[in-house]
C-alpha positions in Angstrom: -124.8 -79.4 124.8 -128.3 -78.4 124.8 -130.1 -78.3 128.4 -133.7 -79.4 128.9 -135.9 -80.1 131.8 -138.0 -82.8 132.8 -141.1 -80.4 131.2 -139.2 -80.3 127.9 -139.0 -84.6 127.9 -142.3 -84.7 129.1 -143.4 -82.7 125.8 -141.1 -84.6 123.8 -142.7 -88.3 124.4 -146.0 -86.6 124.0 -145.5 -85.3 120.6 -143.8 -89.1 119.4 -144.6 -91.8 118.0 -145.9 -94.4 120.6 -143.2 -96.8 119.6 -140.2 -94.7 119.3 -137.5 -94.2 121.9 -139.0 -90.9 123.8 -141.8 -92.2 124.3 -141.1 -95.7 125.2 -138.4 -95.0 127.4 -139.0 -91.4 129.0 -141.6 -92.7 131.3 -139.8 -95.3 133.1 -136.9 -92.9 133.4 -138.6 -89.8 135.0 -138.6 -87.7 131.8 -134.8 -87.3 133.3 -132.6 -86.1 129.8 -129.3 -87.0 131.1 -130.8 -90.8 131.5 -132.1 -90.2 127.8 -128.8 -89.2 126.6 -127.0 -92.0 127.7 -129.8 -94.5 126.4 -129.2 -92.9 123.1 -125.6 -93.1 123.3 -125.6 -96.5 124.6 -127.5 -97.6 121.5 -125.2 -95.7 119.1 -128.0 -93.5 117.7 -125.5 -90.4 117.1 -127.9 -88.9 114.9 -130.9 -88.7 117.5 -128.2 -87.3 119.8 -127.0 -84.5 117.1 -130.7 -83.6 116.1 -131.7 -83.4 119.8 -129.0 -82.4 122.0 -126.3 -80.7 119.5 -127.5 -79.3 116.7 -127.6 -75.4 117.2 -131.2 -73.9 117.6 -130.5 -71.3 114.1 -129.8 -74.8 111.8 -133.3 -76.5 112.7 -135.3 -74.8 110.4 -132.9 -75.2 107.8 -133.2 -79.1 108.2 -136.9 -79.4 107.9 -136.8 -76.9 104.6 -134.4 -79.2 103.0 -137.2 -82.2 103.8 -135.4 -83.8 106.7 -138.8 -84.0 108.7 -137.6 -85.5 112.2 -139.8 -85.6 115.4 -136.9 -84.1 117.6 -136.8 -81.2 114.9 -140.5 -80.5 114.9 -140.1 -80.6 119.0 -137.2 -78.2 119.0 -139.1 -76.0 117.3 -141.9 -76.0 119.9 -139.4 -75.8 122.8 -137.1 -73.1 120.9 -134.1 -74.9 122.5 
């Protein structure tokens, strides 16, 4: 499981979409990733969870070659975790 820090949420409701997850529900909950995990989990988005917090670091660029253009990819990328 991939660690971040309350800098690395911060960064990652900045760079999304005003509407999305991140950035909707970051703020109210201190940037604090654990809290985000669970949220996504709660809410059964398994594949925000493996594109953010499972995925191995080597495979991202892989993903976005092969057109799967995701806003957790694109911030993994500029976080190199």
């Amino acid at each position: 499981m991939i660690e971040y820090t309350k800098e690395d949420m911060q960064k990652l409701a900045e760079m999304s979409n005003q509407t999305s997850p991140p950035a909707v529900f970051l703020p109210n909950m201190n940037y604090d990733p654990k809290k985000f995990l669970n949220l996504l989990n709660e809410y059964h988005l398994s594949k925000d969870v493996h594109y953010l917090f499972e995925l191995p670091l080597e495979d991202v660029p892989l993903l976005i070659n092969k057109g799967e253009v995701s806003g957790y990819l694109q911030f993994r990328l500029s976080v190199a975790k």
